[in-house]
N, C-alpha and C positions, 0 to 999 in steps of 0.2 A: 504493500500500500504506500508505504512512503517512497517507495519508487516510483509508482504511478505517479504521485503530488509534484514530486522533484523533477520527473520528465513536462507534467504539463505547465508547469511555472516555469522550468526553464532556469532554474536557481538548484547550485550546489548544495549538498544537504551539511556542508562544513567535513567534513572526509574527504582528504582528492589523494589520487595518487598522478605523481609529475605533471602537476596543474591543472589535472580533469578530474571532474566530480568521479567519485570511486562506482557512482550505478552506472556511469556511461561504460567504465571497461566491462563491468559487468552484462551488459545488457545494451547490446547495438541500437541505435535507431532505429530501425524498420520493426528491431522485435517488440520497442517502448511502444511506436504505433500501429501496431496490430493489437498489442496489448490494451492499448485504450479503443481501437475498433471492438475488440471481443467484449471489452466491458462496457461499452454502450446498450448493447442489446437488452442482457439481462435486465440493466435499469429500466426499460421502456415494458420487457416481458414481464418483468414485476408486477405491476401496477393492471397488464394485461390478463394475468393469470388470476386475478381476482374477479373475473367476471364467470358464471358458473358452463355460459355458451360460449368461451374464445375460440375459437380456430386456433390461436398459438400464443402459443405463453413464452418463457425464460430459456428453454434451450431454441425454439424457432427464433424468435429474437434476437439471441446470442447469435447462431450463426449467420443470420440474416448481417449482422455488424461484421464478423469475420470474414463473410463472402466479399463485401462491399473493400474492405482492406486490401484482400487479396487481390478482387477486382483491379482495386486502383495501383498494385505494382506492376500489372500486366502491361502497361502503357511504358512510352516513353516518355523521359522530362520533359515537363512544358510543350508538351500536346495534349492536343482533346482527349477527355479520358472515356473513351468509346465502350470500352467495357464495362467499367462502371455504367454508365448510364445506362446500359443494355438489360446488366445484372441487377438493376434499382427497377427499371419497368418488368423486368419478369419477379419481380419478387411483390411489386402491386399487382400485378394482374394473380399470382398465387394465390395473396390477399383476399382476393375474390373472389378464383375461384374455391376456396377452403371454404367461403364463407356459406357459398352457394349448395353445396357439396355436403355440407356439415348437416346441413337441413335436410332430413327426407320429405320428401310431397305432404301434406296435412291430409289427414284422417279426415272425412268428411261430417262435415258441421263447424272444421274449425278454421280460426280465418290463418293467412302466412305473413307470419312475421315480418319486421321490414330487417335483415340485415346489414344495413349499413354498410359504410365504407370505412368507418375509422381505423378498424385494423390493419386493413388495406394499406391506405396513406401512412401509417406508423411504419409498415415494413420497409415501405418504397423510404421512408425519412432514416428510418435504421441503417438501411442499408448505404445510403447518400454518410448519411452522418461516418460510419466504419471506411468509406475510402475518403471523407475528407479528412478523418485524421491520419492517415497517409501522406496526402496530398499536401495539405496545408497547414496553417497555424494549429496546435493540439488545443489551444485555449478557448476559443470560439465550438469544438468539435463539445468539448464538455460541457460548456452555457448549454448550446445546442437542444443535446441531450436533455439536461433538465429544465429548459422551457417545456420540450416534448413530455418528458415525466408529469411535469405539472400541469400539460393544459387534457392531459389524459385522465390525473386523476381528479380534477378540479369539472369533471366532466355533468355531475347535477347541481353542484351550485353555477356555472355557468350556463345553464339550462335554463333555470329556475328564476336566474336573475333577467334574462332576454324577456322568459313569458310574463315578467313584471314590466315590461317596458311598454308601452301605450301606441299607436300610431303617432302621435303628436312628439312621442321621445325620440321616437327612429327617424322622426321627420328631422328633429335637432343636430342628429348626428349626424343627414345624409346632408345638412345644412353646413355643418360643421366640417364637413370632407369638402364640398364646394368650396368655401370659403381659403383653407388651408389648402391642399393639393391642386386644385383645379383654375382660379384665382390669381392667384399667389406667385407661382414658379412664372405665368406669360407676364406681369408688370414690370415697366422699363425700371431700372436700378439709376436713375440720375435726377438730380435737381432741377425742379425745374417751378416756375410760379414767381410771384411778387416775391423780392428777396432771397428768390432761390430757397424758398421754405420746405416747396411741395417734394418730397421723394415718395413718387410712387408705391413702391416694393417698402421702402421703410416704412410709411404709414399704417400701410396693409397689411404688415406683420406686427405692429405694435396693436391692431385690429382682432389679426388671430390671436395673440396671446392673451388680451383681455378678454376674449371670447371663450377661450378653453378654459379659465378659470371659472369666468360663470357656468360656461357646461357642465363644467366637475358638480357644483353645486346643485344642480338645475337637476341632473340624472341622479346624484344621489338623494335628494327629495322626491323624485320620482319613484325610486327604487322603497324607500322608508317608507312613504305615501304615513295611512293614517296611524304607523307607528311611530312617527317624528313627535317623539317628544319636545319640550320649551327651547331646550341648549340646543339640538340636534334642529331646531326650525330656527332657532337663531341665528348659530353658525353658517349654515347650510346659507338663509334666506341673506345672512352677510355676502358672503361670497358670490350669489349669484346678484342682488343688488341692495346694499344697504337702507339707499332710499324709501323703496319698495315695500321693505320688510318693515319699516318703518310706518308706513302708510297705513299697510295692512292688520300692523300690530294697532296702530291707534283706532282702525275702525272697529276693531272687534274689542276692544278696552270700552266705547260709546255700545256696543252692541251688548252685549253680557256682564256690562260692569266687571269685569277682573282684570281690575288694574295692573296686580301686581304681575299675573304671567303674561299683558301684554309690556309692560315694560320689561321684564326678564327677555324677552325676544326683541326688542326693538335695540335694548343697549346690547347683546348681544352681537346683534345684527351690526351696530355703530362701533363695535370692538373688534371685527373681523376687517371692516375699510381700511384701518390705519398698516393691520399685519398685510392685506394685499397689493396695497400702495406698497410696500417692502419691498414685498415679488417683483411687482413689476418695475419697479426702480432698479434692484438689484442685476436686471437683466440688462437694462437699459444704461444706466451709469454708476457704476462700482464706486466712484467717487465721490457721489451726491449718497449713495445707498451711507456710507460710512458717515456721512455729515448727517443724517438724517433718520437712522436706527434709533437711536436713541428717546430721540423725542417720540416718534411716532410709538415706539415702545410703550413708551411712560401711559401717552395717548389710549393705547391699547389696552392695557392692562386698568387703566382707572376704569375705563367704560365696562370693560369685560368681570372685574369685580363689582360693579355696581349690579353686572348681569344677575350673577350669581346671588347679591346678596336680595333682589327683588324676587328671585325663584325661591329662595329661603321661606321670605317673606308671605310666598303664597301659599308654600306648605305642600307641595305636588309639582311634578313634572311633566304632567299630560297637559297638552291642548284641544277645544275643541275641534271638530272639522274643521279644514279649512281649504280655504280656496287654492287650485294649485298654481305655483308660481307661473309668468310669463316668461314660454321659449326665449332665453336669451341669442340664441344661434340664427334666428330671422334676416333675414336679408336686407331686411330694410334697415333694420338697430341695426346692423353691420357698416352698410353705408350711412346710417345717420352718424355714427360713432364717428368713422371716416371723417364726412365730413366738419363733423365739431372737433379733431381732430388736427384737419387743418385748417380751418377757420383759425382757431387758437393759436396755432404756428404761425400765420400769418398776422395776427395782434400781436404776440408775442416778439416775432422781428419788427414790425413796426413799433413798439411801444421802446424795447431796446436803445433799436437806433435816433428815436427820435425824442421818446420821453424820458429816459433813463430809468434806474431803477424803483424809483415812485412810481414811476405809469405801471410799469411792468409787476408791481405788486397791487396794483388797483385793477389790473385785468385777471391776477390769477385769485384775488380775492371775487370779481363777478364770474368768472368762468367754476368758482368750487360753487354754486348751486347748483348747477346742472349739471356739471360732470369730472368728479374728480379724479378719475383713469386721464380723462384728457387732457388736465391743464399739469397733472402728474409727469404725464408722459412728453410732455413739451418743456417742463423745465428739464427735465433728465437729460431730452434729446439736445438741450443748449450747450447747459455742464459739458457732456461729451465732444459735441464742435467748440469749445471752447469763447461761445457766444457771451457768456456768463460764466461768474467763478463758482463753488458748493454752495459757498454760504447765502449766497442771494438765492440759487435754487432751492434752499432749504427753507429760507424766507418764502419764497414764493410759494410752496408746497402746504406750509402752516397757516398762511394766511390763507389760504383756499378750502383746507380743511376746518381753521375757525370758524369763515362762514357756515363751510356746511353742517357745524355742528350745531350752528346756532339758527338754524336754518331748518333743522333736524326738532330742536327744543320747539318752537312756533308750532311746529305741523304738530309735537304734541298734545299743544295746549287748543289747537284750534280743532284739530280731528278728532284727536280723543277724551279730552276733558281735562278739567284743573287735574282730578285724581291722579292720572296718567302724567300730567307734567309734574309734578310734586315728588310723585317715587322718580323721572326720570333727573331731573332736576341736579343732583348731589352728583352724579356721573357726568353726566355731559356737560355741566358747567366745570366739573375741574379736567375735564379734556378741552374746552374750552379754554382755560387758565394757563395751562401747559403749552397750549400752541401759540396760544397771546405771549407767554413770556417767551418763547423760542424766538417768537419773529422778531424778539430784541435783542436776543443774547446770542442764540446760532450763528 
């Protein structure tokens, strides 16, 4: 075994004899990768062999990897490896037919089974995986393998969670694949617009990334549905939009009087913005990310204890029904994003170059009500061109989130009631406080 480890790292075990690791004299190349081909199998037959109808388990597996090794010495260097591939489609079509095979005709009255293909495609991947670690890097051939292990044995909760998914969720994801693969890769890579603000492909990717994080949220609120308890619809409804969650907490605080678990979700919801704005900073300007941890930290953690302590206060965890969130993956939020996007790019180099750092914190202070992913993501992208220095985009980024926190406070007093601002109140005003004092001392 520590042979195996040492061959697939590629790292001496501290024994060498005249400068080489002591398993290589031992144990040639070809015999280390064949060694890790034969041990592919098993792992895959494993997990196979627990099904009571397999067509093939741990020794067909096994040599299903072995064959594919030896396969892949049959070739010469760095040519197509013709055999292999030969030996990989006759080991799927096996696959199938064993499967077919395995089954006698059905007794009459009873219905046939569907067979599947999954063991099929495991041999034909067995057998690939045992001559690519022949062929190629051993490190990749072992990942490989235990993706394969994992997405074989993870085979009814990934069942179970698709039949949980709605048309409206697969709608998000094929929105979501548009958006990201299909989009994305054809926009020109250059500057162009007033000020040279507009980069196509940048925008659109600072687009998808704010869009995958609401999807995360979006699909796992979908997935919880009406077991999303107070924290889990807070967090969750943060993530896909704070606002929102906000909204939606104060109308049903006016609707059912329960103040306190719609404010356990809405500061919840207000303590998740600040950790997201991180992310997406972090991606975006490593250097602003470093100016700006901290406070947003502080920001986080008051709001998100305020969560906690209003959930305390209500004595339970559960929510009633509720209404399910809005597809953030939409086509349209996509380009409306976009464009508020660069709208804000273009105020933002205008305000710079013409009003200096006052304007440019009176524009990121009007831009955090509506969207603070976007005026986020325009100081980051300045920092980075070196348009601006951290500390003004760290300024700009607080004072946007000021507003919206206090912007946030209003909607509660006007949507949900004094009670509903009163518990949220002690939270949001000392993230409030914290971002007031940043915009002087950052």
């Amino acid at each position: 075994m520590l042979n195996l480890v040492a061959a697939v790292a590629d790292q001496p075990l501290g024994v060498q004899v005249s400068g080489t690791p002591w398993w290589r004299e031992i144990f040639p190349p070809k015999v280390v990768s064949l060694g890790i081909a034969r041990g592919v199998g098993p792992l895959v037959g494993l997990e196979r062999e627990r099904h009571p109808d397999t067509v093939a388990g741990v020794r067909t597996f096994g040599l299903a990897g072995l064959i594919g090794g030896l396969a892949a010495m049959l070739g010469e260097a760095d040519a197509t490896p013709w055999a292999l591939l030969i030996v990989a489609s006759l080991a799927g079509i096996a696959g199938v037919w064993g499967g077919i095979s395995a089954r006698a005709a059905p007794a009459e009255g009873q219905t046939i089974r569907d067979i599947g293909l999954t063991t099929a495609f495991a041999l034909l991947a067995t057998t690939l995986l045992g001559g690519f670690a022949v062929l190629g890097d051993r490190t990749p051939t072992v990942v490989a393998a235990g993706v394969l292990f994992l997405l074989l044995y993870l085979r009814e909760p990934l069942h179970a969670m698709v039949r949980r998914l709605g048309q409206e969720d697969v709608r998000a994801i094929a929105t979501f694949v548009l958006i990201a693969l299909v989009i994305l890769p054809v926009l020109p890579d250059r500057d162009i617009g007033p000020f040279g603000a507009i980069n196509p492909r940048t925008a659109w990717m600072l687009v998808v990334l704010v869009v995958s994080l609401s999807l995360v949220g979006y699909i796992a609120q979908a997935l919880l549905g009406d077991r999303a308890g107070t924290v889990a619809s807070g967090l969750l409804g943060g993530l896909v939009s704070s606002t929102a969650a906000t909204v939606g907490a104060s109308r049903r605080a006016r609707e059912d009087g329960n103040a306190a678990s719609a404010a356990a979700t809405a500061l919840l919801a207000c303590g998740v913005l600040p950790a997201r704005l991180m992310m997406l900073v972090a991606v975006v300007s490593p250097a602003l990310f470093e100016r700006a941890a901290w406070w947003l930290g502080a920001i986080a953690a008051s709001t998100v204890l305020g969560g906690f302590l209003a959930l305390r206060r209500n004595g339970h965890g559960v929510l009633p029904a509720q209404a399910r969130p809005r597809n953030p993956t939409q086509l349209r939020s996509a380009l409306a994003f976009a464009g508020a996007f660069v709208l804000i790019r273009i105020v933002t180099k205008a305000t710079i170059e013409y009003g200096g750092a006052g304007a440019f914190l009176v524009a990121a202070g009007v831009a955090g009500i509506t969207d603070m992913d976007a005026i986020a993501m325009s100081a980051a992208r300045e920092v980075t061109e070196g348009a601006i220095d951290a500390s003004l985009g760290v300024r700009a980024v607080l004072v946007a989130l000021l507003v919206n926190t206090i912007f946030k406070l209003i909607v509660t007093r006007v949507v949900g009631g004094s009670a509903l601002f009163k518990l949220s109140l002690p939270a949001l005003g000392s993230a409030a406080l914290i971002a007031l004092a940043g915009v002087f001392v950052a």
